[in-house]
ROTIKE-151773 format. One line per field, with one value per residue (C-alpha): x, y negated, z negated; residue number from 1. Coordinates in nm, 2 decimals, always signed. Example, Ala and Ser with C-alpha at 12.3 -4.5 7.8 and 13.67 -1.06 7.14 Angstrom:
2
xx: +1.23/+1.37
yy: +0.45/+0.11
zz: -0.78/-0.71
seq: 1/2
***
This chain:
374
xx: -3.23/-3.13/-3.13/-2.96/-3.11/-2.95/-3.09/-3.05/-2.64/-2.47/-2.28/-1.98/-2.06/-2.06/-1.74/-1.56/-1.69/-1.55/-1.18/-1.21/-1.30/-1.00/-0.76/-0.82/-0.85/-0.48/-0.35/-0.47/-0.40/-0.06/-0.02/-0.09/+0.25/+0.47/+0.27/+0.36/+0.29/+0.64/+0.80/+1.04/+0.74/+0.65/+0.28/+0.27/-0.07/-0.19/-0.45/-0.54/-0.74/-0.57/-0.78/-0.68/-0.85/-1.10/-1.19/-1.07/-0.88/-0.57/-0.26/+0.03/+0.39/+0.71/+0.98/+1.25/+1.67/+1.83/+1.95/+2.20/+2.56/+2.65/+2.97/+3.33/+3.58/+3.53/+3.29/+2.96/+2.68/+2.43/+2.19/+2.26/+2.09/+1.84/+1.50/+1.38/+1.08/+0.83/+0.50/+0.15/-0.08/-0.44/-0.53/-0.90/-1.11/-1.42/-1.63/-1.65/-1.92/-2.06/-2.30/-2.45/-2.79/-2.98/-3.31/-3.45/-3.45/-3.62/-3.31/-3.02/-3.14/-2.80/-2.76/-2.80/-2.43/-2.29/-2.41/-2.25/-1.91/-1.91/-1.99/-1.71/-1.48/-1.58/-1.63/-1.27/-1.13/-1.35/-1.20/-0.82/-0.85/-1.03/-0.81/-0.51/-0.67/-0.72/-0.37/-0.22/-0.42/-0.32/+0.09/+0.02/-0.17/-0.44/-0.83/-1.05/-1.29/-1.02/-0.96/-0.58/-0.55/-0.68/-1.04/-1.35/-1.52/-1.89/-2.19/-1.89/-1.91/-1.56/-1.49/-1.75/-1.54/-1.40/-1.02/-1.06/-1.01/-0.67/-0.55/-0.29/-0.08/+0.30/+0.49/+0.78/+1.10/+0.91/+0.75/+0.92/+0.91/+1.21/+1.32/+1.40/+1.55/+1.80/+1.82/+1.76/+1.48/+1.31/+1.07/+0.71/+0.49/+0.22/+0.20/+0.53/+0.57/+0.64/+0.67/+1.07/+1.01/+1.00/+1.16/+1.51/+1.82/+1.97/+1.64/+1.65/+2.01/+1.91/+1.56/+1.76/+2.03/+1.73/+1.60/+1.95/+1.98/+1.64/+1.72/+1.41/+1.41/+1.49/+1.38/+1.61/+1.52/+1.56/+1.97/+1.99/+2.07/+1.91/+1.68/+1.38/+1.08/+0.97/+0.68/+0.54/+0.25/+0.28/+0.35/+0.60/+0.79/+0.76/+0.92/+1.21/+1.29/+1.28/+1.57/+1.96/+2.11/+1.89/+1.90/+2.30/+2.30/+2.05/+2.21/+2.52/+2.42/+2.24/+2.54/+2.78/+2.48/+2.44/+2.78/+2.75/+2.70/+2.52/+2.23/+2.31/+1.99/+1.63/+1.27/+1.22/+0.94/+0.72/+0.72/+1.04/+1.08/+1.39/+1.65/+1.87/+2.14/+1.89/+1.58/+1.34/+1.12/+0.78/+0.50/+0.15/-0.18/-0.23/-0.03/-0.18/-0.14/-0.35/-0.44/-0.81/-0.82/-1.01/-0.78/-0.77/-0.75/-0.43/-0.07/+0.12/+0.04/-0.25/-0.37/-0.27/+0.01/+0.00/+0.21/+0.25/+0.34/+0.68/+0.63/+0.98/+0.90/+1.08/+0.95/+0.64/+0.57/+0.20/+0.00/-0.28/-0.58/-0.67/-0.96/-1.13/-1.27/-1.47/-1.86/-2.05/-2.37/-2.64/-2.99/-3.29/-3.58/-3.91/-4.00/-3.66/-3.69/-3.41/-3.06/-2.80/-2.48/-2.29/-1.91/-1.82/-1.46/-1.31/-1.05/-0.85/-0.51/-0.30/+0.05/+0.25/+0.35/+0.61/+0.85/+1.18/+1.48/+1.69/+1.54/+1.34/+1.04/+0.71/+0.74/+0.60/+0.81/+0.81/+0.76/+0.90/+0.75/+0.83/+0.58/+0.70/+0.56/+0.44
yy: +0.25/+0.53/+0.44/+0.60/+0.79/+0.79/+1.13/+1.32/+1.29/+1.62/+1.68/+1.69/+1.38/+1.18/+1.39/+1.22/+0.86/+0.92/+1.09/+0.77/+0.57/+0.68/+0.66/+0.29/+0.20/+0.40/+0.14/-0.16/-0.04/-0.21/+0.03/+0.31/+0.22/+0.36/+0.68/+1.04/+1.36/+1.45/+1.31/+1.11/+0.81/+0.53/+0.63/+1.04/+1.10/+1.41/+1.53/+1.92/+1.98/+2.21/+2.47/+2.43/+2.54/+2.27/+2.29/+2.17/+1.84/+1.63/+1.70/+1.52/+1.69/+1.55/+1.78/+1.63/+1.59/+1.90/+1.75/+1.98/+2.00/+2.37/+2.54/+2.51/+2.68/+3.11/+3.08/+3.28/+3.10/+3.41/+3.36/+2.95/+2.85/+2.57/+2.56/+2.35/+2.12/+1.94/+1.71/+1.75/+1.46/+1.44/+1.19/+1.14/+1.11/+0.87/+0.82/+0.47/+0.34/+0.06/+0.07/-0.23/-0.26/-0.44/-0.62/-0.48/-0.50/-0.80/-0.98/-0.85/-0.77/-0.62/-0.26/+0.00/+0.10/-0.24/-0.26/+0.09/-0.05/-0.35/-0.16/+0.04/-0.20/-0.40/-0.07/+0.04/-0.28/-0.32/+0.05/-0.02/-0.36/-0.25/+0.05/-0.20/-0.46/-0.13/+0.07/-0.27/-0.36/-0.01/-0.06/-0.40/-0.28/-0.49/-0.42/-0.34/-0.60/-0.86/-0.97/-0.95/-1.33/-1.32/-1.45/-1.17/-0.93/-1.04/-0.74/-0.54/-0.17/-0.08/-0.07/+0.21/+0.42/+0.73/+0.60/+0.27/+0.39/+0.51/+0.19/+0.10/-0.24/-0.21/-0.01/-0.20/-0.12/-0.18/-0.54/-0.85/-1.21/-1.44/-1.70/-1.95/-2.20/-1.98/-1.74/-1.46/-1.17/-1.17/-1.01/-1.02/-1.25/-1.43/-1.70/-1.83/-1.85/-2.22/-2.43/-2.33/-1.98/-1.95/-1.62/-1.68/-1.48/-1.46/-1.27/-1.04/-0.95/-0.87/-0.71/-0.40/-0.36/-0.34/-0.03/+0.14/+0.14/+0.24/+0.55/+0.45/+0.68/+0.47/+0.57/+0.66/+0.44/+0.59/+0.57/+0.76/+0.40/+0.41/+0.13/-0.05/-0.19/-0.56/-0.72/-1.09/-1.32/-1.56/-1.80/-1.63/-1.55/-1.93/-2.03/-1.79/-1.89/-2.20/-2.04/-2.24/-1.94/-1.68/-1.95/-1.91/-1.55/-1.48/-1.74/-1.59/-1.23/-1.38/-1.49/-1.20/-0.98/-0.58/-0.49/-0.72/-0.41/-0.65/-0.61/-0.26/-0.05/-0.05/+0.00/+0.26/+0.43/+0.11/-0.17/-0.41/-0.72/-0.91/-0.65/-0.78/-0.55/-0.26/-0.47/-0.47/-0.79/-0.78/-1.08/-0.92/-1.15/-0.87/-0.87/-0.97/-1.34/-1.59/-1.86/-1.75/-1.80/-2.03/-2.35/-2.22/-1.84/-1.87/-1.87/-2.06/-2.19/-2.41/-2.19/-2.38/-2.24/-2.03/-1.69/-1.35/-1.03/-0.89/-0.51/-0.35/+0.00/+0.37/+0.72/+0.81/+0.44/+0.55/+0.85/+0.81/+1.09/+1.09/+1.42/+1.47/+1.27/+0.96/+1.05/+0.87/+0.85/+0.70/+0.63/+0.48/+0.23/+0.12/+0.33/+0.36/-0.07/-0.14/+0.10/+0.13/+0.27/+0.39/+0.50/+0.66/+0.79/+0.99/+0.86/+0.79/+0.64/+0.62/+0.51/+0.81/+0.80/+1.02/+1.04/+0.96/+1.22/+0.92/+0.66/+0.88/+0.69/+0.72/+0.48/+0.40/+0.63/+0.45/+0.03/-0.21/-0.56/-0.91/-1.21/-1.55/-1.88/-1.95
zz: +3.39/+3.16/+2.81/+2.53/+2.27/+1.96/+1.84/+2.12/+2.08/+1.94/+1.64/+1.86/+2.02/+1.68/+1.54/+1.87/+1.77/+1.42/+1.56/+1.76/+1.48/+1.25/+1.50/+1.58/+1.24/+1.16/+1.47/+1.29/+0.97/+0.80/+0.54/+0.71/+0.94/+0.60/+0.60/+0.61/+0.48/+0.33/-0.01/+0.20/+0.29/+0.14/+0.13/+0.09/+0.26/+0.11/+0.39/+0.26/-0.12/-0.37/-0.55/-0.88/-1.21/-1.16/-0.86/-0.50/-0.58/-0.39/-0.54/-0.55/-0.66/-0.74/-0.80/-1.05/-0.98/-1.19/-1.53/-1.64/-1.52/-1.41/-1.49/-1.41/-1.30/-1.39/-1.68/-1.62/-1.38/-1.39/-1.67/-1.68/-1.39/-1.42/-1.37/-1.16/-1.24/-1.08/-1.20/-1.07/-1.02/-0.92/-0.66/-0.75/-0.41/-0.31/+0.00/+0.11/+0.38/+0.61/+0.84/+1.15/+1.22/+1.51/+1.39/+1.73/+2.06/+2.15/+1.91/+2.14/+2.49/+2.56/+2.66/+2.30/+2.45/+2.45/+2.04/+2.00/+2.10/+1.97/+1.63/+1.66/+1.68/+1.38/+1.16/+1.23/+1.13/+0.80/+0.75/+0.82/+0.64/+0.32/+0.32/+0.30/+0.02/-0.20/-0.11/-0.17/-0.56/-0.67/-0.60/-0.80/-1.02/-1.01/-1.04/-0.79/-0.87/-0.75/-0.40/-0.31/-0.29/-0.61/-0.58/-0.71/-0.51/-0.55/-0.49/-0.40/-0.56/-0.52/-0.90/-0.88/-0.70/-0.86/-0.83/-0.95/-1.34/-1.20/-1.13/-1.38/-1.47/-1.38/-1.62/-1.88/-1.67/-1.28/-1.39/-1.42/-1.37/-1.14/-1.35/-1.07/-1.32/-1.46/-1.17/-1.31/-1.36/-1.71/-1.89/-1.68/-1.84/-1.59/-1.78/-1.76/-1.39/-1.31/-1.01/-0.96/-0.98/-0.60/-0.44/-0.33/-0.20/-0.54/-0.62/-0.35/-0.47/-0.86/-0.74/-0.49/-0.79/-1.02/-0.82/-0.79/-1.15/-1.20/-0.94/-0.74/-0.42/-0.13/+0.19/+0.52/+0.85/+1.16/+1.24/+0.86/+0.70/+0.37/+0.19/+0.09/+0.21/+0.05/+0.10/-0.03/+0.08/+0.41/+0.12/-0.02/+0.33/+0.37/+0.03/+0.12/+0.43/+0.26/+0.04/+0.11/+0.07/+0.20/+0.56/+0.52/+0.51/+0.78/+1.03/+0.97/+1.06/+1.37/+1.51/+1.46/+1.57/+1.47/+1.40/+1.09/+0.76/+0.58/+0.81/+1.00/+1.00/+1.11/+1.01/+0.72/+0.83/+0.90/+1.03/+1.09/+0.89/+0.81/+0.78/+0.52/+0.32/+0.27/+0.22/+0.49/+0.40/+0.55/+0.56/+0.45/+0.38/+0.14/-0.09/-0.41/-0.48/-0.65/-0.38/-0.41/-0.75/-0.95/-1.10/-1.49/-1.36/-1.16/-1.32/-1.56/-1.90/-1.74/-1.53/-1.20/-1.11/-0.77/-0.73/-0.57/-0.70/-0.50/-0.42/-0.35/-0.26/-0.19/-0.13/-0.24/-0.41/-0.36/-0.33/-0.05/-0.01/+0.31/+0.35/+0.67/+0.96/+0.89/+0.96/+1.29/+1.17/+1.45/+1.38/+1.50/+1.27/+1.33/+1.56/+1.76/+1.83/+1.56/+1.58/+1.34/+1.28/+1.04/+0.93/+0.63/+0.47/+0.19/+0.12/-0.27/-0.39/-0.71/-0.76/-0.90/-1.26/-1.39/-1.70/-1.57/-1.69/-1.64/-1.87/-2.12/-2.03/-1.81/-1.54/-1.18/-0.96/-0.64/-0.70/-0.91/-0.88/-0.93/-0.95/-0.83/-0.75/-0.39
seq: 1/2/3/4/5/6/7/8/9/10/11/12/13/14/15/16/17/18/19/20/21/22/23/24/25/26/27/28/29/30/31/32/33/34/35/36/37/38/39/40/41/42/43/44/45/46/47/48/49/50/51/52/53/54/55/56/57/58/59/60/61/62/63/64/65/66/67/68/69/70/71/72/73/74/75/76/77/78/79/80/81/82/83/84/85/86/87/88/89/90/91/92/93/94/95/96/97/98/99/100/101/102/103/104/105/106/107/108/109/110/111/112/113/114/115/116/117/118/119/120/121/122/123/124/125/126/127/128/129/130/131/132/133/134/135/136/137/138/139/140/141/142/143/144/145/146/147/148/149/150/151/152/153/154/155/156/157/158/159/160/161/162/163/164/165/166/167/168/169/170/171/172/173/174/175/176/177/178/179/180/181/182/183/184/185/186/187/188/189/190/191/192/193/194/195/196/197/198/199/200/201/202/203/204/205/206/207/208/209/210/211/212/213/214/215/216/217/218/219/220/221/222/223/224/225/226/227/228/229/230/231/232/233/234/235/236/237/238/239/240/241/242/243/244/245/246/247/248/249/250/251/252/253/254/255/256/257/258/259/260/261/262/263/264/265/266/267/268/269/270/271/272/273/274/275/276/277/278/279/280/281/282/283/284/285/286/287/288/289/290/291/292/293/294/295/296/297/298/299/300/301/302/303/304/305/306/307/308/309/310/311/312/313/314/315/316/317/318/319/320/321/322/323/324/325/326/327/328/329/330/331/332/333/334/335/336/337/338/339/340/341/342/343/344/345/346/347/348/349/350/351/352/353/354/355/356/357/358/359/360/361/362/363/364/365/366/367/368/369/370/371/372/373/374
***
């Protein structure tokens, strides 16, 4: 029987197991569904350096809506045009790795093919999933040495990497708190959330006019219908659905079907939730909640008190470096008894800040959140 020799596969061999690699980690990914290279996606994947002044570096540019107001009628256009403007920022960049290892043959008696598989798959899904939990902290806002339910990261080193500093809280005018007592959103405070403050379709209303008036770029779903994508915890979901009046609406559309406005349109360049008058609400275990967190560390004035943080997002709600094909490393212990395998990415994110012409302020571009009991 022919065995196979870890060394003795090519460069080009191991580039094929990391295309392979990436590509079943992008199918599992969730994020990676509201991807794209142009301004017009939720995640702007930025795939090519920039050689800047400083060296090669990912570069994300967003070019400003035209502030001025032209001319009228005859008077003179030539020499009152507008510049146009735009703002630069640097997506700092990381390598992230895992690796398998047998303890040798005699402990797994299986074929050194078999182990090669079976690596593969769980090194693309600790890739997609991880790439997820981080994408996911850095639209909350929330520090990489956190868990997204809310519980800490022990022996990890992913505060080390070189876009964790980047990670920043939810700016004044993109952060707030549903008041579930008097119905309305309020100024964000974590330690006010109580037991009422459940997410409801009065919320869901208030949060999309929120984002109009803020002039947050929605994104344009397949039949040109124009929107947002919302995502909350499975406990969230639950607590909605949960919701009198969110029921009432959603039975209601059921029954007259497609033709009904309030819920004309489709998936904005993701995944399909509950399509509800330009809000595509999606269920993700990712989203950063606080079920994992210790009783004195959650929300609420004790402490106790369990919640999510809402994400509503448009275009380019977060920037996502994604350089190069993930590395296939193969090699052999101990005299070639004990294999071992390992993957390795560069990859970085940051959620794009820019000063808004509209509000004279520097705010998130592309998210505004809400946090909510669960």
């Amino acid at each position: 029987m022919a065995v196979t020799n870890f060394a003795a596969l090519t460069s080009e061999q191991l580039t094929v197991w990391g295309r392979d690699l990436w590509r079943a980690a992008r199918n599992v990914s969730f994020l990676n569904a509201f991807a794209g290279t142009g301004p017009n996606s939720m995640v702007q994947r930025i795939t090519e350096l920039k050689k800047t002044r400083k060296g090669a570096r990912a570069v994300m540019t967003l070019v400003h809506d035209l502030e001025g107001d032209g001319v009228v009628g005859d008077n003179q256009l030539e020499g009152n045009e507008e510049a146009m403007k735009s703002s630069d920022i640097v997506v700092n960049i990381d390598q992230i790795r895992h690796a398998n290892r047998l303890e040798g043959q005699m402990a797994d008696q299986r074929s050194v093919v078999e182990f090669r598989g079976n690596s593969k798959n769980v090194l693309q899904y600790w890739l997609a999933d991880r790439l997820d939990q981080l994408g996911f902290l850095t639209l909350s806002g929330v520090d990489y040495s956190l868990r997204p339910n809310g519980s800490t990261r022990i022996g990890s080193q992913f505060p080390q990497l070189e876009f964790a500093g980047d990670v920043s809280a939810p700016t004044a005018n993109r952060h707030y708190r549903w008041d579930g007592t008097n119905k309305k959103m309020v100024t964000a405070n974590t330690g006010n959330i109580a037991a009422a403050d459940l997410p409801s379709w009065k919320m869901l209303v208030q949060l999309k006019a929120l984002a109009v008036d803020s002039y947050i770029k929605p994104l344009r779903g397949e039949t040109g219908v124009q929107g947002y994508n919302v995502f909350m915890s499975p406990d969230g979901i639950a607590a909605l659905k949960q919701d009198t009046d969110f029921m009432t609406v959603w039975k209601d559309a059921m029954q007259r079907g497609g033709t009904n406005p309030l819920f004309k349109g489709t998936k904005l360049g993701g995944t399909s939730g509950i399509y509800i008058d330009g809000l595509n609400i999606l269920e993700y275990r990712h989203v950063y909640n606080t079920k994992g967190a210790a009783s004195g560390e959650k929300w609420g004035g004790s402490g106790t008190q369990d919640g999510q943080r809402v994400l509503l997002c448009g275009a380019q709600a977060l920037g996502f470096a994604d350089i190069g094909t993930p590395r296939w490393v193969e090699k052999d212990f101990d005299y070639d008894n004990s294999p071992g395998i390992s993957a390795a990415k560069i990859v970085g994110f940051k959620k794009p800040v820019f000063p808004s012409i509209y509000s004279g302020t520097t705010e998130d571009f592309g998210v505004v959140c809400v946090d909510t009991a669960i």
